[in-house]
C-alpha positions in Angstrom: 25.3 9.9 2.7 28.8 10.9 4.4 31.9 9.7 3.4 32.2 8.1 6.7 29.0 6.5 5.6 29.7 5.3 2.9 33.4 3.9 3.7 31.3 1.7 6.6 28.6 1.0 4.0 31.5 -0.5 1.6 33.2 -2.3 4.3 29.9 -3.7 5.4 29.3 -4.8 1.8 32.9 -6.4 1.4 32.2 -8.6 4.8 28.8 -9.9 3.4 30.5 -10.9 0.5 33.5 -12.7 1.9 30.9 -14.1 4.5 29.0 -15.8 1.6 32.3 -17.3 -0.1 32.5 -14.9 -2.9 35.6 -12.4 -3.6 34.9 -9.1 -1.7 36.9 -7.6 -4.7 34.3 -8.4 -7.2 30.9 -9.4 -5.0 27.8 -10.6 -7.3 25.4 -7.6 -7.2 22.3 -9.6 -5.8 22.1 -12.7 -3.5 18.8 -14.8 -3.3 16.3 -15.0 -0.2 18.2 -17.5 1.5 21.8 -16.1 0.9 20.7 -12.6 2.4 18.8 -14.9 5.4 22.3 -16.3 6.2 23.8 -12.8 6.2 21.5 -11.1 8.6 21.3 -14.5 10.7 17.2 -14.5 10.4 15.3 -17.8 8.5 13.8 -17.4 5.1 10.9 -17.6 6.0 11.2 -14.1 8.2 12.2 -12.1 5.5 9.2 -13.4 3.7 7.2 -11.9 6.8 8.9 -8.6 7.0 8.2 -8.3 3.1 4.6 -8.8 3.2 3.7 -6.6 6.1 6.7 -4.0 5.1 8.0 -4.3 8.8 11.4 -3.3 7.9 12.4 -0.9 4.9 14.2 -4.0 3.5 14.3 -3.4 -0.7 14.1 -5.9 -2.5 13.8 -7.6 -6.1 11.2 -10.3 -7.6 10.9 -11.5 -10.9 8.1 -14.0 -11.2 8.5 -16.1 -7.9 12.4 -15.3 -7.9 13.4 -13.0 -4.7 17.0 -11.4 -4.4 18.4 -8.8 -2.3 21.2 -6.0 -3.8 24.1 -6.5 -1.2 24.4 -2.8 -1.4 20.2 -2.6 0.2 22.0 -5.5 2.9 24.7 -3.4 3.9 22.9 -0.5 4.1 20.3 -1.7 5.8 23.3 -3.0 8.6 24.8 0.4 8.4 21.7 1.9 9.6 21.1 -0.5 12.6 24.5 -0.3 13.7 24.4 0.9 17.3 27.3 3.0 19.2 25.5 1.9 22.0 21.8 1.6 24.2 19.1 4.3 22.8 21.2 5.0 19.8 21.1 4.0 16.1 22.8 6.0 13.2 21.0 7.2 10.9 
């Protein structure tokens, strides 16, 4: 990972967490299912889909029934699909 990378990665990461009402200074380390929904402006019920046929590389955590997301995996996950423009994603 580049510093340049990383820097977006950590921006990306403050915005998420200032976008969910929490201090981008000291962000939670996970969100639940319908937190990271609301950040990547999909329903619930998609993520579900993209985590049981793997359709994205998406990591995520699950204890029991209990699904969260590391904002770190969102923002990196943003970081990679952000586009400089048609036919090109970093990567």
């Amino acid at each position: 990972m580049t510093t340049n990378h990383a820097t977006n990665t950590a921006a990306i990461k403050a915005e998420i967490a200032a976008q969910l009402g929490f201090d981008p200074k000291n962000p939670p380390v996970s969100v639940d299912d319908k937190q990271a929904a609301e950040v990547l402006d999909v329903k619930s019920t998609t993520l579900a889909v993209w985590r049981s046929t793997g359709r994205y590389n998406l990591p995520y955590l699950k204890v029991g029934r209990l699904v969260k997301y590391r904002l770190s995996d969102l923002a990196e996950f943003l970081a990679r699909r952000t586009a400089n423009h048609t036919g090109e994603v970093r990567a």
